[in-house]
N, C-alpha and C positions, 0 to 999 in steps of 0.2 A: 785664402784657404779654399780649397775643395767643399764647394756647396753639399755636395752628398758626404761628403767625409764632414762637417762640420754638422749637419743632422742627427749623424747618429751618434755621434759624442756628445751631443746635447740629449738626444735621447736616455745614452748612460746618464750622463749628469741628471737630469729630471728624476730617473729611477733611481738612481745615490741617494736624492732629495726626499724620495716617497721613502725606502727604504726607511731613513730614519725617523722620520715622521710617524713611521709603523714600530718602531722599535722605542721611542721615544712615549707611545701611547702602551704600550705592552706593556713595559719596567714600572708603571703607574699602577696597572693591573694587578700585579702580582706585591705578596708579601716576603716569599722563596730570595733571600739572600742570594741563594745561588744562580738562581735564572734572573734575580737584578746584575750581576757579576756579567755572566755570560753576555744579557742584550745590553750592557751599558761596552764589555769589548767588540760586540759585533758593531754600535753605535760607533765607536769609534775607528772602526772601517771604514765604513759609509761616510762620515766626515772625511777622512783623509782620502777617499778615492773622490768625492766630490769635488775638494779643495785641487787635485793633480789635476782632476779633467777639466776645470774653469781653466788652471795655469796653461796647457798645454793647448785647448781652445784658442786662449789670447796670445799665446807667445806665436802661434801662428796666423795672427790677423783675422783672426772667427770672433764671433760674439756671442759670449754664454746666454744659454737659457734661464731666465728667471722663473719660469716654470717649474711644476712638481707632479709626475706623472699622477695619473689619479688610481693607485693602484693601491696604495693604503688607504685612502678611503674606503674602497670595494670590502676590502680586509676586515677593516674596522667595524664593518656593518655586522661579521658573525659573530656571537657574543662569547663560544667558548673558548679563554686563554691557547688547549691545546690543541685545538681546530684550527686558528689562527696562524699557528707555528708553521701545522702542514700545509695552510696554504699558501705560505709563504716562501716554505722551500718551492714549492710544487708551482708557485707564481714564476718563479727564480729563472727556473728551469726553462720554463714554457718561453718568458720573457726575451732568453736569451735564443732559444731555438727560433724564433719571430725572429728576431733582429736579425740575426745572422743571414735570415732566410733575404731582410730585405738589405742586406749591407750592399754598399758602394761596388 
């Protein structure tokens, strides 16, 4: 596999990893039925795109990251529920305008 192609799908994969690690800590937070509803399907995004990019990793001879970006961490550190959210979209964003900037 492509050294710099296998970087930055490890890169996704890691942020997969934070993603739910942040969404996983949220659904805790909250009592709202509904926003447990919403981050437990967006959780389950985040799993299945994790689970694709290890497959697609390894089926082309790369070796997944056990790593977890530390970007829910940084998250987790603000304490209000809907502070969090926006910085989450607004992390999202930024995350991918980075990567793309440094892709293969």
């Amino acid at each position: 596999m492509n050294p710099q192609l296998e970087a930055l799908l490890n890169r996704l994969l890691e942020a997969e990893r934070a993603g739910r690690q942040l969404l996983d800590a949220m659904t805790q937070e909250t009592a709202d039925p509904q926003i447990k509803a919403l981050f437990a399907n967006f959780t389950d995004i985040e799993v299945g795109d994790a689970a694709a990019l290890e497959g697609l990793i390894r089926l082309h001879g790369g070796m997944p990251s056990t790593k977890t970006s530390d970007f829910a961490d940084r998250v987790l550190r603000i304490d209000n529920l809907q502070t969090r959210s926006s910085c989450c979209r607004a992390g999202r964003r930024g995350w991918r305008a980075k990567s793309s900037r440094r892709s293969p």
